[in-house]
C-alpha positions in Angstrom: 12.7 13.7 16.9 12.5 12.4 12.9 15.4 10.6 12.3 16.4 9.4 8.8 18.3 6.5 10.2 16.3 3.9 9.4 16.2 0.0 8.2 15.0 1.2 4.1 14.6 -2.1 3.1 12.2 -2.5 5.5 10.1 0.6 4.4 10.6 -1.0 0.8 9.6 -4.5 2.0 6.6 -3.4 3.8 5.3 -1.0 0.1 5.7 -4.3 -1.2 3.6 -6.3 1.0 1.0 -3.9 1.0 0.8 -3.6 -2.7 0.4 -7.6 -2.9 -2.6 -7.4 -0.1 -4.4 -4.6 -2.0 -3.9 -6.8 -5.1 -5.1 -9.7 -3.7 -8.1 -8.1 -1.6 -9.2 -6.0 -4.9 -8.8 -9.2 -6.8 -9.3 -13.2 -6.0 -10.9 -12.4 -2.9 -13.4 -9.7 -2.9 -12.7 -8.4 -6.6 -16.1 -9.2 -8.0 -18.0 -8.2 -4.8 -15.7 -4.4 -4.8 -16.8 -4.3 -8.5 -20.4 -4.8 -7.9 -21.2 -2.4 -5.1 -19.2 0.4 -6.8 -21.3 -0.3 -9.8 -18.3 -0.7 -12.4 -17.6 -4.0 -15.2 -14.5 -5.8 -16.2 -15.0 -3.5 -19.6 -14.4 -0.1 -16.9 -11.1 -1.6 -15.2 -9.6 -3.0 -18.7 -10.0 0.3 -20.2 -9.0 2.9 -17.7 -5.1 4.0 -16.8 -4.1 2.6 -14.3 -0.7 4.2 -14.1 -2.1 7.0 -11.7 -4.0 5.2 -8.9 -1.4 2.6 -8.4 1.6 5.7 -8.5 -0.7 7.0 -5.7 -1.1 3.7 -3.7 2.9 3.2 -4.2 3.2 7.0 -2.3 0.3 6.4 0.0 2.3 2.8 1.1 5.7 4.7 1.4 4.6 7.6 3.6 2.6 5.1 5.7 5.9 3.0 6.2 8.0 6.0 6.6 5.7 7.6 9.4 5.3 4.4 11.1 8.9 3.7 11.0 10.3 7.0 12.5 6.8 7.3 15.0 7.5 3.2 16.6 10.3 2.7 18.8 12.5 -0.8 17.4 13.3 -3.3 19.8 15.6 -2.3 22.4 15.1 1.2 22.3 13.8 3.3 25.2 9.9 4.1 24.8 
């Protein structure tokens, strides 16, 4: 059974986190590789909105916390 009782700033901690990853993986570390195979410049990603994708990776990381929050037992509970 869903229950909305549940640690938020977890589910907010853990959106963070994954936003800092993705930024990280899609920048320093495999940035230029990412940009290369998908065919696309520096001059593409400068002049595109970004507002959209990232709104969708904020929802994507929230429903993913959410889920996995309500579908995982915490410590101490019964399986």
């Amino acid at each position: 059974m869903l229950t909305f009782d549940l640690n938020w700033l977890a589910v907010l901690v853990a959106i963070v986190a994954n936003m800092i990853v993705g930024a990280l993986w899609y920048g320093p570390l495999f940035g230029k590789q990412w940009m290369k195979e998908e065919g696309l410049t520096m001059g593409d990603i400068e002049g595109g909105n970004m507002a959209g994708p990232y709104g969708v990776a904020v929802l994507n990381s929230f429903l993913m916390a959410f889920i996995l929050a309500n579908v995982m037992p915490g410590p101490g509970s019964p399986a």
